[in-house]
Structures are given as C-alpha cells and as structure tokens.
LUMVEX-229981 format. One record per atom (N, C-alpha, C): x, y, z; residue number from 1. Coordinates in steps of 0.1 Angstrom, whole numbers, m for minus. Layout:
# residues N
<node><u>X</u><v>Y</v><w>Z</w><k>NUM</k></node>
...
END
This chain:
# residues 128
<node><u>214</u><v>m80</v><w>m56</w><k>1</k></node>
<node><u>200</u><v>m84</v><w>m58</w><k>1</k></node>
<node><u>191</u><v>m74</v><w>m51</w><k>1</k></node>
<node><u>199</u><v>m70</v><w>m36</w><k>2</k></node>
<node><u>186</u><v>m61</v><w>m32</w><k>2</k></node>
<node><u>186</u><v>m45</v><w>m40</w><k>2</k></node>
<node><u>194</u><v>m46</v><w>m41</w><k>3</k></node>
<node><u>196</u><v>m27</v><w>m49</w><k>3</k></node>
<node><u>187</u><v>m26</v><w>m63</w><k>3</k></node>
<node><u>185</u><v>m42</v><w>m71</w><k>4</k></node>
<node><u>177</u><v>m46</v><w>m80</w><k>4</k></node>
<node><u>163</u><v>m42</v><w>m72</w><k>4</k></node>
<node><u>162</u><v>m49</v><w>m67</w><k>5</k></node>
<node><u>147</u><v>m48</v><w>m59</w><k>5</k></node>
<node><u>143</u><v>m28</v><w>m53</w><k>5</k></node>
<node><u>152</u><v>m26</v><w>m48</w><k>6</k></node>
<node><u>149</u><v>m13</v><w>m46</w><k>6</k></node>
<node><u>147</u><v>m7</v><w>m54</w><k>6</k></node>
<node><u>153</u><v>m7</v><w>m64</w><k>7</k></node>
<node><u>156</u><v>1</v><w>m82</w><k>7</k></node>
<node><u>137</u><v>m4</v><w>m83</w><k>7</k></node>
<node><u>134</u><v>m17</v><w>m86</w><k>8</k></node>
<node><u>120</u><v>m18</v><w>m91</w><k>8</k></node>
<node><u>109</u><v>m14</v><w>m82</w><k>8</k></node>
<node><u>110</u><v>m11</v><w>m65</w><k>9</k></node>
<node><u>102</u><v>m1</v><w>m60</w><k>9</k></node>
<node><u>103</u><v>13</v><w>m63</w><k>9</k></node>
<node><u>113</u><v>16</v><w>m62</w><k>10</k></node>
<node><u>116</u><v>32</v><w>m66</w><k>10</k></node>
<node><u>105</u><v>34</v><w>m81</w><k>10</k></node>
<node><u>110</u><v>28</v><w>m91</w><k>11</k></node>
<node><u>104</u><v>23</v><w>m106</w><k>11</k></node>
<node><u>84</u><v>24</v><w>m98</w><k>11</k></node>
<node><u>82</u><v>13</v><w>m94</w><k>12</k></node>
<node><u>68</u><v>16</v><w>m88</w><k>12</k></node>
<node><u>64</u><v>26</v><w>m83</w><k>12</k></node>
<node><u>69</u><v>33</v><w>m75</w><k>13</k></node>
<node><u>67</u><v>44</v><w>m69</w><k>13</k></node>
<node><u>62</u><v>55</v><w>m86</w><k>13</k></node>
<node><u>71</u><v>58</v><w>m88</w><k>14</k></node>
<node><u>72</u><v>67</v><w>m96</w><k>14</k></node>
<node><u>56</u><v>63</v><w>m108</w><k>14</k></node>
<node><u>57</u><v>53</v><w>m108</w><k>15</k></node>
<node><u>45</u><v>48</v><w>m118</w><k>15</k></node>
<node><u>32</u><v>55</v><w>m112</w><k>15</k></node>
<node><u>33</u><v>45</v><w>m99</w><k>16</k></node>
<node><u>19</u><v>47</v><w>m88</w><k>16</k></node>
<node><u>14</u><v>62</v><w>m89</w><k>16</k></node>
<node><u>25</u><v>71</v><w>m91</w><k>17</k></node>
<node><u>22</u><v>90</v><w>m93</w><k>17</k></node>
<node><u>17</u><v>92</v><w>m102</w><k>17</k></node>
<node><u>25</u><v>81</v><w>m114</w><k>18</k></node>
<node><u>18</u><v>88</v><w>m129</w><k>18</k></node>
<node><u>4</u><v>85</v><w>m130</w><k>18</k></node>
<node><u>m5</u><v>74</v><w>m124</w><k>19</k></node>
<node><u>m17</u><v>70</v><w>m123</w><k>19</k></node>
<node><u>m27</u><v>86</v><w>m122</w><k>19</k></node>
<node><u>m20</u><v>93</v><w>m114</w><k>20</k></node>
<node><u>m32</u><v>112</v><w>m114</w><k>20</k></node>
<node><u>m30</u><v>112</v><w>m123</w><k>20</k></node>
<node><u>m16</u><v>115</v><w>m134</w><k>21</k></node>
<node><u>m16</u><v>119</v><w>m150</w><k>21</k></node>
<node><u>m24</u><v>115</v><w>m154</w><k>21</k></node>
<node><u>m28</u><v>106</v><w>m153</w><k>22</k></node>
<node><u>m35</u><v>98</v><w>m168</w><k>22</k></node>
<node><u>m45</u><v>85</v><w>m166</w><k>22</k></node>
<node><u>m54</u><v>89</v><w>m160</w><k>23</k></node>
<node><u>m68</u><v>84</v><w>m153</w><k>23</k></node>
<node><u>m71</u><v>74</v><w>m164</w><k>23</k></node>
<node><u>m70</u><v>80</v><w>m175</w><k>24</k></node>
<node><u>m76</u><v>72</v><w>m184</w><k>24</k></node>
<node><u>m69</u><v>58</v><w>m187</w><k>24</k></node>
<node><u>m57</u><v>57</v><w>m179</w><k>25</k></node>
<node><u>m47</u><v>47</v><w>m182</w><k>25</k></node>
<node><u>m49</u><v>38</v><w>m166</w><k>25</k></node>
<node><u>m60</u><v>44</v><w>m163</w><k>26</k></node>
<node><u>m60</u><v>40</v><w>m144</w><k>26</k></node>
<node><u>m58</u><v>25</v><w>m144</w><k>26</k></node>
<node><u>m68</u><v>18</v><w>m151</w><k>27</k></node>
<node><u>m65</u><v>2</v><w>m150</w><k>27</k></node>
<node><u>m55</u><v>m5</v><w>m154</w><k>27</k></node>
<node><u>m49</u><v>m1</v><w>m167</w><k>28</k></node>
<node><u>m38</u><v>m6</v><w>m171</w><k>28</k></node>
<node><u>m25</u><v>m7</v><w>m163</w><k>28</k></node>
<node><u>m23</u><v>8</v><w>m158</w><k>29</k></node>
<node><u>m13</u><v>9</v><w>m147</w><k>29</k></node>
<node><u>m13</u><v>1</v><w>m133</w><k>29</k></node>
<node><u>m28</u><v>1</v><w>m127</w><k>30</k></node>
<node><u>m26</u><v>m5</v><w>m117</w><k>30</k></node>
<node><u>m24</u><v>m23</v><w>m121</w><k>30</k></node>
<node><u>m26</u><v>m23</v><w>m133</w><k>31</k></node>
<node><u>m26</u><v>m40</v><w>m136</w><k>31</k></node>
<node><u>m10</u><v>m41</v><w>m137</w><k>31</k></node>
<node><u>m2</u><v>m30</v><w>m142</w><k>32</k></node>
<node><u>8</u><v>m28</v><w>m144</w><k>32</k></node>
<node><u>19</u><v>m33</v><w>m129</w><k>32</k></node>
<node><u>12</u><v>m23</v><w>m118</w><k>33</k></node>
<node><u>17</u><v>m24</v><w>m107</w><k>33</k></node>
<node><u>16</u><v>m33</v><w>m97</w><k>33</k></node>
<node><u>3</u><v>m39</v><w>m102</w><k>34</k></node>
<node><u>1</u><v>m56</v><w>m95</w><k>34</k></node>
<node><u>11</u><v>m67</v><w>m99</w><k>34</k></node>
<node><u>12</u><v>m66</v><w>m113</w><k>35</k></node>
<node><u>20</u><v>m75</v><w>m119</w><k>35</k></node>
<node><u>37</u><v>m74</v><w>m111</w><k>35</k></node>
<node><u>42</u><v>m61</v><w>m116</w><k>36</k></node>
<node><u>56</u><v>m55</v><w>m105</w><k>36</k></node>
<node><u>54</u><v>m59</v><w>m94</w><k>36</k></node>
<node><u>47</u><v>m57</v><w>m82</w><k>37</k></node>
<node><u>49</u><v>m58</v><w>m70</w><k>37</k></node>
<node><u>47</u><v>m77</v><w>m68</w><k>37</k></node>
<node><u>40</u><v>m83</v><w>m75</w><k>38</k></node>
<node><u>36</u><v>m98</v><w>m78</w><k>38</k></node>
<node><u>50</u><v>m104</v><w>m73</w><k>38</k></node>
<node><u>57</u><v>m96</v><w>m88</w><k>39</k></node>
<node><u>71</u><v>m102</v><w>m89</w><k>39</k></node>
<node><u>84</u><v>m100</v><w>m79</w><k>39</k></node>
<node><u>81</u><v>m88</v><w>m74</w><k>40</k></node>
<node><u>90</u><v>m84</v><w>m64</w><k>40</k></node>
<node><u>91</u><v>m98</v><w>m59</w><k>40</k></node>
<node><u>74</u><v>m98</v><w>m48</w><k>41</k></node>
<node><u>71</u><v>m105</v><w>m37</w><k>41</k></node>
<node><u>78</u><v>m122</v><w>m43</w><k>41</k></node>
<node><u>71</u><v>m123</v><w>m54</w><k>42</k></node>
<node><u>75</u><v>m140</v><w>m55</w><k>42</k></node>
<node><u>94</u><v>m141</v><w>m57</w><k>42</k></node>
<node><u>97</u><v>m132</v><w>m56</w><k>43</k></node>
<node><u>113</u><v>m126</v><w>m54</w><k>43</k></node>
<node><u>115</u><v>m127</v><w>m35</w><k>43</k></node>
<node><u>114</u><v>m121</v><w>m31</w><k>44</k></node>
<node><u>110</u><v>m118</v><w>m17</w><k>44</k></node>
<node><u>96</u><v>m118</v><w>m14</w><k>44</k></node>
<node><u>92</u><v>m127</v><w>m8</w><k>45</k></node>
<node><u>80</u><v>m125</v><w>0</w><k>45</k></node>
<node><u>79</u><v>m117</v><w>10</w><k>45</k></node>
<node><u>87</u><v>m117</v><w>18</w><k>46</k></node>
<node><u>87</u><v>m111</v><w>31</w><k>46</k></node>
<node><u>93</u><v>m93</v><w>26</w><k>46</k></node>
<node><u>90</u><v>m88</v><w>17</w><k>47</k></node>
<node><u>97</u><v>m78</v><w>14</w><k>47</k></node>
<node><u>81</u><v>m66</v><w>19</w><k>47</k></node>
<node><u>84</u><v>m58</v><w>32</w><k>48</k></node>
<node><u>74</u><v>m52</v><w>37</w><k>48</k></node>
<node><u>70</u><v>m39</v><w>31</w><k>48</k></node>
<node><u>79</u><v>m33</v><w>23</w><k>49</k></node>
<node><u>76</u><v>m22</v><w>14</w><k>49</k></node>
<node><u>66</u><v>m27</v><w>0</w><k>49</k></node>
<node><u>67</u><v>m40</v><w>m6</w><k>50</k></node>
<node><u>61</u><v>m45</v><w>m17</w><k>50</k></node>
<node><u>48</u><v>m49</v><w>m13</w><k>50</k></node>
<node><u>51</u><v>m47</v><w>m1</w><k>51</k></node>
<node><u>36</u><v>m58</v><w>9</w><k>51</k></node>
<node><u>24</u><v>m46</v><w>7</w><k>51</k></node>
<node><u>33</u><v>m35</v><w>15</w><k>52</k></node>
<node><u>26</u><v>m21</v><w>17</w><k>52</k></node>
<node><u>20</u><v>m16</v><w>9</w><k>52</k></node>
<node><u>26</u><v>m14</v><w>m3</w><k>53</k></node>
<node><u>26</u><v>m9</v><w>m17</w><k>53</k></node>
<node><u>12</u><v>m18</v><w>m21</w><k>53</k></node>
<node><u>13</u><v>m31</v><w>m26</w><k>54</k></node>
<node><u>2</u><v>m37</v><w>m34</w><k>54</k></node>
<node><u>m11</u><v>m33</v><w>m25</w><k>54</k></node>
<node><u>m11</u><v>m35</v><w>m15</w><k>55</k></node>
<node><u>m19</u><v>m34</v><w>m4</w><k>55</k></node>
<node><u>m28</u><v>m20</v><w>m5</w><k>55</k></node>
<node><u>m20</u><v>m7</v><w>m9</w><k>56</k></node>
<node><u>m26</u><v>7</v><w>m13</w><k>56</k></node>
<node><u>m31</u><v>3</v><w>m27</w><k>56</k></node>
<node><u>m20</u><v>m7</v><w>m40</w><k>57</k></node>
<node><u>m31</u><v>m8</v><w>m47</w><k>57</k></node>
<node><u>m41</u><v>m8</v><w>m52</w><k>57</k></node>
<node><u>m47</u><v>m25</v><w>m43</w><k>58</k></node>
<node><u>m52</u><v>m28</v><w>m40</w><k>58</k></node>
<node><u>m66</u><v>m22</v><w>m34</w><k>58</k></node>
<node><u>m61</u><v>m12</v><w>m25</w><k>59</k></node>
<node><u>m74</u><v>m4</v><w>m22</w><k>59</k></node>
<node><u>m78</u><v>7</v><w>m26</w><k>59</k></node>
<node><u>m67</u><v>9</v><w>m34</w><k>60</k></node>
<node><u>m74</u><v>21</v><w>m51</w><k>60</k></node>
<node><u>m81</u><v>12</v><w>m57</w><k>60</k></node>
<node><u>m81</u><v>1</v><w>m60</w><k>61</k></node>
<node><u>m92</u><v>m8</v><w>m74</w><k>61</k></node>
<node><u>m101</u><v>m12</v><w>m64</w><k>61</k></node>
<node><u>m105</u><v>m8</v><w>m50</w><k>62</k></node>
<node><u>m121</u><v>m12</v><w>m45</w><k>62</k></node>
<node><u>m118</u><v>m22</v><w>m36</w><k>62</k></node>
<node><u>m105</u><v>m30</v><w>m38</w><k>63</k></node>
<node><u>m104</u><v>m47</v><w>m31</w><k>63</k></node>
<node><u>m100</u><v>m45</v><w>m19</w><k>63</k></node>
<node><u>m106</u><v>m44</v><w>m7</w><k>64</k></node>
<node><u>m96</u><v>m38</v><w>4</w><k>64</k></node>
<node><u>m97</u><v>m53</v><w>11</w><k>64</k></node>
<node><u>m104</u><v>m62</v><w>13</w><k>65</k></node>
<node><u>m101</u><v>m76</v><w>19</w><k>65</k></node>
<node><u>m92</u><v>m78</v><w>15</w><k>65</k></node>
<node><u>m88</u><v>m82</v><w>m2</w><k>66</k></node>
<node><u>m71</u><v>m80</v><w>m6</w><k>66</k></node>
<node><u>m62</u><v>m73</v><w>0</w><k>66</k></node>
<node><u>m63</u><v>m60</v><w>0</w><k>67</k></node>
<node><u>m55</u><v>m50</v><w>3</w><k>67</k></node>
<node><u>m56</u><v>m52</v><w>21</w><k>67</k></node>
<node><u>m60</u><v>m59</v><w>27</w><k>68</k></node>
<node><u>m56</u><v>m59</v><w>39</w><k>68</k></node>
<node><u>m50</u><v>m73</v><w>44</w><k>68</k></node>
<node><u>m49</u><v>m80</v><w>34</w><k>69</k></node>
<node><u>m46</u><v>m91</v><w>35</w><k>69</k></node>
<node><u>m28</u><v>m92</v><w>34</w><k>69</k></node>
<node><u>m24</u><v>m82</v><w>24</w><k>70</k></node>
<node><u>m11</u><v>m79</v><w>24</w><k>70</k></node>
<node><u>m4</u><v>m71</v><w>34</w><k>70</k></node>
<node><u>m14</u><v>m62</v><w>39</w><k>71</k></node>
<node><u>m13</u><v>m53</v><w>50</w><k>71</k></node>
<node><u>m12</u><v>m55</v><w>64</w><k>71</k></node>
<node><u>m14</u><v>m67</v><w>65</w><k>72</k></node>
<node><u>m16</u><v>m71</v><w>77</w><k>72</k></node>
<node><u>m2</u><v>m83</v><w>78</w><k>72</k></node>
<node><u>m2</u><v>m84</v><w>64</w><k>73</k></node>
<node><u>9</u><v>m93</v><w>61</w><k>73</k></node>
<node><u>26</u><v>m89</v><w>67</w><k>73</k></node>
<node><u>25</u><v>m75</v><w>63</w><k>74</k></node>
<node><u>35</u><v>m66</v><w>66</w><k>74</k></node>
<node><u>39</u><v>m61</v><w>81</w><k>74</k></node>
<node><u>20</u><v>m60</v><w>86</w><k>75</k></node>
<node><u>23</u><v>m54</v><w>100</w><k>75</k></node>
<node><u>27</u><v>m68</v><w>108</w><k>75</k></node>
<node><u>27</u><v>m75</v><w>106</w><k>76</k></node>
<node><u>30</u><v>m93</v><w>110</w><k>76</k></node>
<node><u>46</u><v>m93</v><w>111</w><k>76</k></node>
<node><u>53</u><v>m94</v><w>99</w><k>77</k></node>
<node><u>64</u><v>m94</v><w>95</w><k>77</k></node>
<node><u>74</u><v>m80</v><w>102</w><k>77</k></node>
<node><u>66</u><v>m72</v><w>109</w><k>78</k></node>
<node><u>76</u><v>m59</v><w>120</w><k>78</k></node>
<node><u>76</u><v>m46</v><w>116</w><k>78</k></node>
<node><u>69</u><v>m42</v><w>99</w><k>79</k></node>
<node><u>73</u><v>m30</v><w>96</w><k>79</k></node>
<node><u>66</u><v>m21</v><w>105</w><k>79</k></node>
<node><u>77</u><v>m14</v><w>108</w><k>80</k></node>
<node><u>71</u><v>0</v><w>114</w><k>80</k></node>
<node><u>68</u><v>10</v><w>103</w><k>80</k></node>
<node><u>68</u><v>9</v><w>96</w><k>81</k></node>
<node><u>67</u><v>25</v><w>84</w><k>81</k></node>
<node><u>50</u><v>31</v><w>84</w><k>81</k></node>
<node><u>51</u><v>45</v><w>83</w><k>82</k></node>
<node><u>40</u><v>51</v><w>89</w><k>82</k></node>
<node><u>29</u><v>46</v><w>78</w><k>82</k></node>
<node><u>37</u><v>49</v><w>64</w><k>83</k></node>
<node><u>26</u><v>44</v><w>54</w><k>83</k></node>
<node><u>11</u><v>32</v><w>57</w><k>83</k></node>
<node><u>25</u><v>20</v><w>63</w><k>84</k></node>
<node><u>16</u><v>10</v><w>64</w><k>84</k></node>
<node><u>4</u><v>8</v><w>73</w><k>84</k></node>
<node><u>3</u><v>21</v><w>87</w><k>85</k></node>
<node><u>m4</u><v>23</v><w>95</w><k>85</k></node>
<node><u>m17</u><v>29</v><w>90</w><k>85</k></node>
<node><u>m11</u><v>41</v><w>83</w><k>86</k></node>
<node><u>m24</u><v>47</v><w>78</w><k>86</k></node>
<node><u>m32</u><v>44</v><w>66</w><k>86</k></node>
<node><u>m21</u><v>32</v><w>58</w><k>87</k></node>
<node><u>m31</u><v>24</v><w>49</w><k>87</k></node>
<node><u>m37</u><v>12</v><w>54</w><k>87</k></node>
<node><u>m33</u><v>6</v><w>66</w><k>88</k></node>
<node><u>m45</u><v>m4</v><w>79</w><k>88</k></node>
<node><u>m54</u><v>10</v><w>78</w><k>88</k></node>
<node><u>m56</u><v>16</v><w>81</w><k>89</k></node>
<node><u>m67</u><v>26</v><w>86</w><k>89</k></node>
<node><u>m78</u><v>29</v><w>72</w><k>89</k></node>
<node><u>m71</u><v>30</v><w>64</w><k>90</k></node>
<node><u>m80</u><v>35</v><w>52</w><k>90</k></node>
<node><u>m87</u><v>25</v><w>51</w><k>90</k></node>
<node><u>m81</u><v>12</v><w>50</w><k>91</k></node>
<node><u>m88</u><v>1</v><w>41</w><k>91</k></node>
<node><u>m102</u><v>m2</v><w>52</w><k>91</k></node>
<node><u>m95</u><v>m1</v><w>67</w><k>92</k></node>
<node><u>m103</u><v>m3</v><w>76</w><k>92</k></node>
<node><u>m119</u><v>7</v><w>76</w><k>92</k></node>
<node><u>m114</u><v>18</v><w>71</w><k>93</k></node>
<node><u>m123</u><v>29</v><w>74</w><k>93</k></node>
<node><u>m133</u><v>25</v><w>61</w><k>93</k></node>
<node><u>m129</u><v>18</v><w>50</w><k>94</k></node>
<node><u>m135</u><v>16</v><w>36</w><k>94</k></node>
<node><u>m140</u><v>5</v><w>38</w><k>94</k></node>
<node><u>m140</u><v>m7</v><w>48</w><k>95</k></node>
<node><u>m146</u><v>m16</v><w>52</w><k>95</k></node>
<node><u>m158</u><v>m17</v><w>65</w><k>95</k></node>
<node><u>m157</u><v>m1</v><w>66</w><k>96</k></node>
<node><u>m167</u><v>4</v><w>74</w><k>96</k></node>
<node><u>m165</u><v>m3</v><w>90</w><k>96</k></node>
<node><u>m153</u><v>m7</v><w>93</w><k>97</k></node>
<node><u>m151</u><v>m18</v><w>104</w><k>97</k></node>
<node><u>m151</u><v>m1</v><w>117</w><k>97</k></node>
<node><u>m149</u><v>m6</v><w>127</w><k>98</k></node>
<node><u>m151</u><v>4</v><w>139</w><k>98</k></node>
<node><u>m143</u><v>14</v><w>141</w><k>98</k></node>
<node><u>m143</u><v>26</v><w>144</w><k>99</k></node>
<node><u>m136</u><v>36</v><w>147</w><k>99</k></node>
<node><u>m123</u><v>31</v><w>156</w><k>99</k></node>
<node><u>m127</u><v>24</v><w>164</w><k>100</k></node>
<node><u>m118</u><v>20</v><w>175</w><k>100</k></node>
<node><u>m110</u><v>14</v><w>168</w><k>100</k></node>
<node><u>m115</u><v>4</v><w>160</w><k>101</k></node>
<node><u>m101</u><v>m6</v><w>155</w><k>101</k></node>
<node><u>m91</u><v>m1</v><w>147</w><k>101</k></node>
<node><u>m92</u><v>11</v><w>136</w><k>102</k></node>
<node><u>m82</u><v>20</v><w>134</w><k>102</k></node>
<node><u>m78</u><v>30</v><w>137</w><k>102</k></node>
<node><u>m86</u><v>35</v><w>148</w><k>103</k></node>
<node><u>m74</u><v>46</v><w>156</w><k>103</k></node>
<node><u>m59</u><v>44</v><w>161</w><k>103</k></node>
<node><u>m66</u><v>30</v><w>165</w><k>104</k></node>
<node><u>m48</u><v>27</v><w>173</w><k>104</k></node>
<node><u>m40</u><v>27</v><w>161</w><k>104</k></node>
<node><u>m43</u><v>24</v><w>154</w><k>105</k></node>
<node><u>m33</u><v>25</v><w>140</w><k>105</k></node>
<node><u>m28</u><v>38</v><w>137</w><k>105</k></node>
<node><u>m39</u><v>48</v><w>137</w><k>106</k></node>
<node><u>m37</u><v>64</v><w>130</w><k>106</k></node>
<node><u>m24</u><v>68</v><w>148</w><k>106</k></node>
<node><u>m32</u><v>67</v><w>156</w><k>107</k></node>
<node><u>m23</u><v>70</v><w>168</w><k>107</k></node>
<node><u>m8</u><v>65</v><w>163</w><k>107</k></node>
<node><u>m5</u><v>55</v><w>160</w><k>108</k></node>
<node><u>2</u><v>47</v><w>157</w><k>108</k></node>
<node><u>18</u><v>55</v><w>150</w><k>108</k></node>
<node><u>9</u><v>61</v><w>138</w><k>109</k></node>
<node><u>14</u><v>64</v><w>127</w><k>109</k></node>
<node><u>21</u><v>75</v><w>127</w><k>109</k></node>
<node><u>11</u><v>85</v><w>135</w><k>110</k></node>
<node><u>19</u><v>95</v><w>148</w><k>110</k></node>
<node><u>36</u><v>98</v><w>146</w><k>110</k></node>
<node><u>40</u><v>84</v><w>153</w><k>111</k></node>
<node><u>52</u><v>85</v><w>161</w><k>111</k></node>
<node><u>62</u><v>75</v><w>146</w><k>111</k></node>
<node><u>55</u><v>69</v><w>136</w><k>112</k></node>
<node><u>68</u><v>66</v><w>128</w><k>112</k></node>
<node><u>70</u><v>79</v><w>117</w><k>112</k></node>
<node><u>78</u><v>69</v><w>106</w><k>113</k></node>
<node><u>87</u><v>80</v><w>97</w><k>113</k></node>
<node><u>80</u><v>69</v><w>84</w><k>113</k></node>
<node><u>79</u><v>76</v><w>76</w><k>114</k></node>
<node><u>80</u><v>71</v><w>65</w><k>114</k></node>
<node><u>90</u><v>63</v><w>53</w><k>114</k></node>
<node><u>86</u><v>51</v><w>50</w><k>115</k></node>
<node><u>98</u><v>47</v><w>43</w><k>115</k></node>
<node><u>94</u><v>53</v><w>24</w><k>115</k></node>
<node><u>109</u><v>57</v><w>16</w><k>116</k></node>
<node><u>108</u><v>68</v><w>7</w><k>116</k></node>
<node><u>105</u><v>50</v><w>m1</w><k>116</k></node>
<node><u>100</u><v>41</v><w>0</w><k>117</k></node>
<node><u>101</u><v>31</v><w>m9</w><k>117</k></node>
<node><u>85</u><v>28</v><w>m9</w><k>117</k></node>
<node><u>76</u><v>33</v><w>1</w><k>118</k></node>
<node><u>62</u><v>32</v><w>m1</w><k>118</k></node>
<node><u>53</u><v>42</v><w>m4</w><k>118</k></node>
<node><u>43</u><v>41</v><w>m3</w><k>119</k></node>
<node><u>34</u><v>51</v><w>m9</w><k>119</k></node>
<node><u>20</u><v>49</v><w>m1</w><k>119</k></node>
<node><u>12</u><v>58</v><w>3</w><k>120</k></node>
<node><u>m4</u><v>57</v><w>7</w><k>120</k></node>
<node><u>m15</u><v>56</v><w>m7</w><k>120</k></node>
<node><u>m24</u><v>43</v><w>5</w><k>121</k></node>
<node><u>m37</u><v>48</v><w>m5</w><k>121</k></node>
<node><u>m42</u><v>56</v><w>m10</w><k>121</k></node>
<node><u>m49</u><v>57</v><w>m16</w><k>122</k></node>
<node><u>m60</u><v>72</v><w>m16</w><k>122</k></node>
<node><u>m70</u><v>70</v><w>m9</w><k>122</k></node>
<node><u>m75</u><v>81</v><w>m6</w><k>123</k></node>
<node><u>m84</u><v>83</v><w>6</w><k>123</k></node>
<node><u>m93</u><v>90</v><w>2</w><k>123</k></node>
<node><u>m107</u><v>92</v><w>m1</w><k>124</k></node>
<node><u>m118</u><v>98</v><w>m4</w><k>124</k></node>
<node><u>m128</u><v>94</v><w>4</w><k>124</k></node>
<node><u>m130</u><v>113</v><w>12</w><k>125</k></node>
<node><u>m137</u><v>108</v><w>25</w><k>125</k></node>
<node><u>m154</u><v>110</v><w>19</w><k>125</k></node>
<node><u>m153</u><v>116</v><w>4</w><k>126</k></node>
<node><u>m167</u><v>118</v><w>0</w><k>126</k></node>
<node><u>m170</u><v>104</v><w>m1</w><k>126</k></node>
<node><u>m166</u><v>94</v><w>m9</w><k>127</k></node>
<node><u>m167</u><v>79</v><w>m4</w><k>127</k></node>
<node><u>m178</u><v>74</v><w>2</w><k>127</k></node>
<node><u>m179</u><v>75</v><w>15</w><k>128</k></node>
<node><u>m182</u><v>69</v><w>21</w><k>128</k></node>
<node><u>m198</u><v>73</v><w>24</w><k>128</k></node>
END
C-alpha cells in the first residue's frame, strides 16, 4: 500500500513540473492535483508529503488560508522536510503576516534536507 502511495506522489510531482509546460492547462492540472492529493490524504490523512504538496498547491491558485491550513497540518504532525518550512514562509509572506513570524521558519529550513516526494510553492516576489 505505501509504495502505492509513493508511486502517486512521485506521479504528482512529475505533474506539478509539467504545470510550466503548459500554462494554458494551469487550472486543469492543478484541479487535477487537488483531486490526487484529495485522495492520497482520504487514504492517509496523516500523510505529511501530501499535506505539503496540496498546501504549495494551493498557494499557486491564490488560496493560501487553505494552503496553510494543510501546512500547518504537517508542521503539527512532525515533518521536518525543508520544503514544508519554506512553503509556511511563502504563504506567510503572501498573507502579508510579519517578517518575524516567517523567519523562524526560513532559519528553520536552513538546517533540513529535503524530502524527493515534495515540491515548493512558487514564489513571485513581483507579487507583492
């Protein structure tokens, strides 16, 4: 079962990249990868790579109260993966919340490793 589950993040992963290819497919895919990660979770809830994942998302389509809701979900449940640090920080920084409250995170992120089963937000500092 879990090698199943790994196989369908790997599968996400690979999707989440093709989203640069083909912009014009932007909604479809992320509807695509909401739906996947959906199912992972109602598979595993507690699964903190799927958490991470929707979470980035999530804050590529604009929703970052979503996307921090799963994110915070993850950092709850123990993941250390650097991903999940610096996607608290993005969503944080796109919620315009305080410098202070996401540094500790970026500090954070520092010192982990990345897990090859997640992915980062995007980040556009013109944005803002």
């Amino acid at each position: 079962m879990i090698n199943n589950i790994t196989a369908r993040l790997q599968n996400v992963k690979k999707l989440q990249a093709k989203r640069w290819e083909n912009e014009d497919h932007w909604d479809e895919i992320n509807d695509l990868l909401i739906q996947e990660l959906d199912d992972i979770l109602s598979a595993e809830p507690e699964n903190t790579a799927a958490l991470i994942n929707i979470g980035a998302v999530y804050s590529d389509m604009g929703e970052n109260e979503k996307a921090l809701e799963y994110l915070q979900k993850a950092l709850r449940l123990g993941s250390v993966d650097k991903n999940l640090y610096i996607n608290l920080a993005i969503v944080m920084v796109y919620m315009e919340m305080h410098p202070e409250e996401y540094h500790e995170y970026l500090e954070t992120a520092e010192d982990k490793s990345e897990d090859p089963l997640t992915f980062k937000a995007y980040f556009d500092p013109q944005s803002q």
